[in-house]
N, C-alpha and C positions, 0 to 999 in steps of 0.2 A: 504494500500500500504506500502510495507517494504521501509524501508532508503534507500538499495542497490538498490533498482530500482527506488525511487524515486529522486536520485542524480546520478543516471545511468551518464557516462564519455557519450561524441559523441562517435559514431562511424562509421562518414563519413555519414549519412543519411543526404540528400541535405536540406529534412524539419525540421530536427533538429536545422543545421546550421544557416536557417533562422531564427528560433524563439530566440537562441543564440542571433543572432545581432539587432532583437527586443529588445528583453530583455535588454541587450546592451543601446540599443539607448535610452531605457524607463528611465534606473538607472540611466545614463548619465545625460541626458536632467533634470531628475528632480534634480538631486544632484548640478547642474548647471558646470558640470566639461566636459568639450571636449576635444574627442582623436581624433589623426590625424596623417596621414602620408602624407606627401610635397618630390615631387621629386624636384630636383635643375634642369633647366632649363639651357641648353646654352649660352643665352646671362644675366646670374646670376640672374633671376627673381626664381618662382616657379610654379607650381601648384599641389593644393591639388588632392591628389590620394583618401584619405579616410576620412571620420569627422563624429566620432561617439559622438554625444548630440544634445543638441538641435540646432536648425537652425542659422545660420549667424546672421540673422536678431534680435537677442535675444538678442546678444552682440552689435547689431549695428545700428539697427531701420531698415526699408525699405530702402532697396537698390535702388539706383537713378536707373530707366530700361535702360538695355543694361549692366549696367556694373558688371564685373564678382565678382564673392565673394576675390580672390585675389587680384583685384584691389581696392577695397572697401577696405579690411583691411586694406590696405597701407595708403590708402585717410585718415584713422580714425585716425592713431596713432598721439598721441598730437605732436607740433611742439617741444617741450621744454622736451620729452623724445625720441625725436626722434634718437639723434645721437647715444645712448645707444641701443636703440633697432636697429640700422644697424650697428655697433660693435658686437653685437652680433649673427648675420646673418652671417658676416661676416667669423667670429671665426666657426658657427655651418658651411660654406663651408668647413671650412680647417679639419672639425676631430673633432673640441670641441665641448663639452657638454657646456650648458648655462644654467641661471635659470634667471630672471629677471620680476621685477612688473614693470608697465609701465601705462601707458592712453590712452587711445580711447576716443574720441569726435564721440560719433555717428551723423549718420543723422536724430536721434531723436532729438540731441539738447543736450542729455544728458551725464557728462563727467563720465566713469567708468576706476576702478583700474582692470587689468587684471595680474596674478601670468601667469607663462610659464615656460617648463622647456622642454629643448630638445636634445635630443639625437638622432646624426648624424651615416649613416653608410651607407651602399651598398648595392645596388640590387640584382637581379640575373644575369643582365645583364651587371652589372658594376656603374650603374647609384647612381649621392648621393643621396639619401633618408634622410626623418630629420623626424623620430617620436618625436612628439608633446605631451602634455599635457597643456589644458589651462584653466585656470577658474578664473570667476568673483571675486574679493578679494574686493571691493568698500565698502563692510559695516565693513570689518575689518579695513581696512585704516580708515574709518572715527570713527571709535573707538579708533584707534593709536591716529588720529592727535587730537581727542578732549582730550583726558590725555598727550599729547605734550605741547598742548594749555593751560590747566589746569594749569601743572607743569612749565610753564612760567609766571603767574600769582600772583597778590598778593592775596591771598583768600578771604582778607575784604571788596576790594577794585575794585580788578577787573582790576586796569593797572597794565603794567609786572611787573615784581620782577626784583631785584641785579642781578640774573645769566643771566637771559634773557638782561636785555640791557647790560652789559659785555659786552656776547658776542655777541651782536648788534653790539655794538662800535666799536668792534674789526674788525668785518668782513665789519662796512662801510669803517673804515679807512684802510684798507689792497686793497677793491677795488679804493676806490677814493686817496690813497695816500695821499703826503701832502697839497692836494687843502687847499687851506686859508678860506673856507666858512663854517669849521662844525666846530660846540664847543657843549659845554653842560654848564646846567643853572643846580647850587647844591641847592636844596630848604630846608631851614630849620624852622619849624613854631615857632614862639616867641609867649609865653605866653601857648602852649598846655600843659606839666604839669600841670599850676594851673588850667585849665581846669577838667581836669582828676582828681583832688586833690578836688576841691569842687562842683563839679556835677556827679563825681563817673566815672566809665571803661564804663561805656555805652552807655551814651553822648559822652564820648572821642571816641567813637568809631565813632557815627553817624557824626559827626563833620570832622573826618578822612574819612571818604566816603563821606563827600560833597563838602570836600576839591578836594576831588579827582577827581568830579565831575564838580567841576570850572577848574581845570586843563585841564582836557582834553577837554574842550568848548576851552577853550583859544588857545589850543596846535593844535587844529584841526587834520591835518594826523601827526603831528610831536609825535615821542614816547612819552611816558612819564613812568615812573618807578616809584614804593617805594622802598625804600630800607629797610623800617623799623621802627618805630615808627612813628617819624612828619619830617625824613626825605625824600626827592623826587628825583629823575634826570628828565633830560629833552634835548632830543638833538636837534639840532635848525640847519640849513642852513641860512646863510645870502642870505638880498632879492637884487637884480640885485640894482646898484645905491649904496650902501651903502656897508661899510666896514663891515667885522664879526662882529666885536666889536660893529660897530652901531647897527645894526642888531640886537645882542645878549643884548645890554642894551635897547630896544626898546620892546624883546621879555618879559626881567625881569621885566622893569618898569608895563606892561601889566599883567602877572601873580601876581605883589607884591599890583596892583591895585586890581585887580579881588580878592585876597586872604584876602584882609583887610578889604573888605565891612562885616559889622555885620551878624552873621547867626540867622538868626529865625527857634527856636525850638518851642517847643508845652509850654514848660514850662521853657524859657528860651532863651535873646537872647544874645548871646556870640561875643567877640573880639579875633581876634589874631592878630597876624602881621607874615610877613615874611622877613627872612635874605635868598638872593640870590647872591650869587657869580658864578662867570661869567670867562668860559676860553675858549678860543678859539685854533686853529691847532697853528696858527701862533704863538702864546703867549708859548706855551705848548708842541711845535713838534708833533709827528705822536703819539707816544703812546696811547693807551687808559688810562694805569695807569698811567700816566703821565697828562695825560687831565684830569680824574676823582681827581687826588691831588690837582693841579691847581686850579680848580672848588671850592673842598673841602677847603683850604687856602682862597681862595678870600670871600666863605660864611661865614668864622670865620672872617679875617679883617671885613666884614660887620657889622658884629653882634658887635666886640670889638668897635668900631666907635660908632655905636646908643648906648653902654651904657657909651661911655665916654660925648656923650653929652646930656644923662638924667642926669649922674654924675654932 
């Protein structure tokens, strides 16, 4: 069979057309990508006119019976991208074009990332029409967010890094304001040097990850951070009944307990100590960098204090 006839153009044959929208529906359905065309409805709902890929039910689990596939999609879209995805409904009545990721909560249980992208315009009879294009994106997202996740991380360690609680701190104190309950505890390990200096970087290392490891038992959901060598953050809510401050030296005294017990290694059991300095909203104002210097100052008075009275 020559090329020219074997890529033969339609030409109006009813059977051809058929096989066309097989074909269609096959490359569709497997590549997981859906095409559609949605007329706009009078009282602003829709319904789909045309859905070339695989079934509803692929993106959504079994349909509860009776209810129709545009009522379903609605039911599914997550609460918390919801107002984005009806902004953009909205905009696709008036004329615009949209593109937008978003979530469905199927009635499998199961939550998936959907891409969309649609372009609005008119019938023949006047009518708004919105061609579609939709496809499943769930395993690129969960690829995004685990190098999101990654890159907020300390690599050694496994609690966040400097940039991550930054701009933690920054975005609690922007939503909760000046509330008087949030501070941070500045953790600095005494004696980790000589550590490092006579059992060598690879001990200091396992030591630094079990530190990290009593930290976060202590801290329970409360952040915790490295910043970088043998120092730490840690941000703290004071508990109902008690001032920040109490709160905050109740959190410290708790971590500088937990941090001072001796570690048993294989070949070795080691001491440190910890210097914690302690700032609170109220002590420090709204700032983050202002709270994180705060913190920073109170953990050096710490530190200068225990060596003037080993001195």
């Amino acid at each position: 069979m020559s090329s020219a006839s074997q890529f033969a153009p339609w030409d109006g044959d009813p059977s051809q057309a058929l096989a066309i929208a097989q074909l269609l529906q096959r490359v569709a359905g497997a590549a997981g990508v859906h095409v559609y065309t949605a007329e706009v409805t009078a009282d602003g709902g829709y319904v789909c006119q045309l859905w070339i890929g695989g079934a509803v039910e692929r993106m959504l689990g079994t349909l509860p019976p009776g209810m129709s596939p545009e009522d379903a999609w609605e039911a599914c879209v997550h609460p918390d991208d919801r107002p984005q995805y009806d902004d953009a409904y909205h905009r696709q009545c008036l004329g615009q074009e949209t593109e937008l990721e978003y979530r469905m909560v199927g009635f499998d249980g199961n939550v998936r990332w959907l891409w969309e992208r649609c372009i609005p315009g008119r019938g023949e009879s006047g009518e708004v029409l919105i061609w579609g294009i939709v496809t499943d994106v769930t395993e690129r997202r969960g690829i995004q967010d685990q190098l999101a996740e990654a890159a907020d991380r300390d690599p050694l360690t496994g609690l966040y890094n400097r940039r991550w609680f930054e701009r933690h701190l920054s975005e609690v104190l922007e939503v909760r304001g000046g509330e008087q309950s949030l501070g941070i505890l500045f953790i600095d390990l005494d004696g980790f040097k000589l550590v490092n200096d006579r059992h060598g970087h690879a001990v200091g290392d396992d030591l630094i990850v079990e530190v990290a490891r009593r930290m976060r038992d202590a801290a329970g959901e409360l952040p915790v951070a490295r910043l970088g060598g043998d120092e730490f953050l840690a941000l703290f809510h004071h508990q109902p009944g008690n001032s920040a401050l109490a709160s905050a030296m109740e959190f410290a005294e708790l971590l500088e307990e937990t941090l001072t017990r001796p570690y048993d290694f294989e070949d070795a059991t080691l001491w440190i100590g910890a210097s914690i300095g302690v700032a609170t909203v109220s002590s420090a104002g709204c700032s983050a960098s202002a709270l994180q210097r705060a913190a920073d100052n109170a953990m050096y008075a710490t530190k200068l204090r225990r060596r003037g009275k080993a001195a």
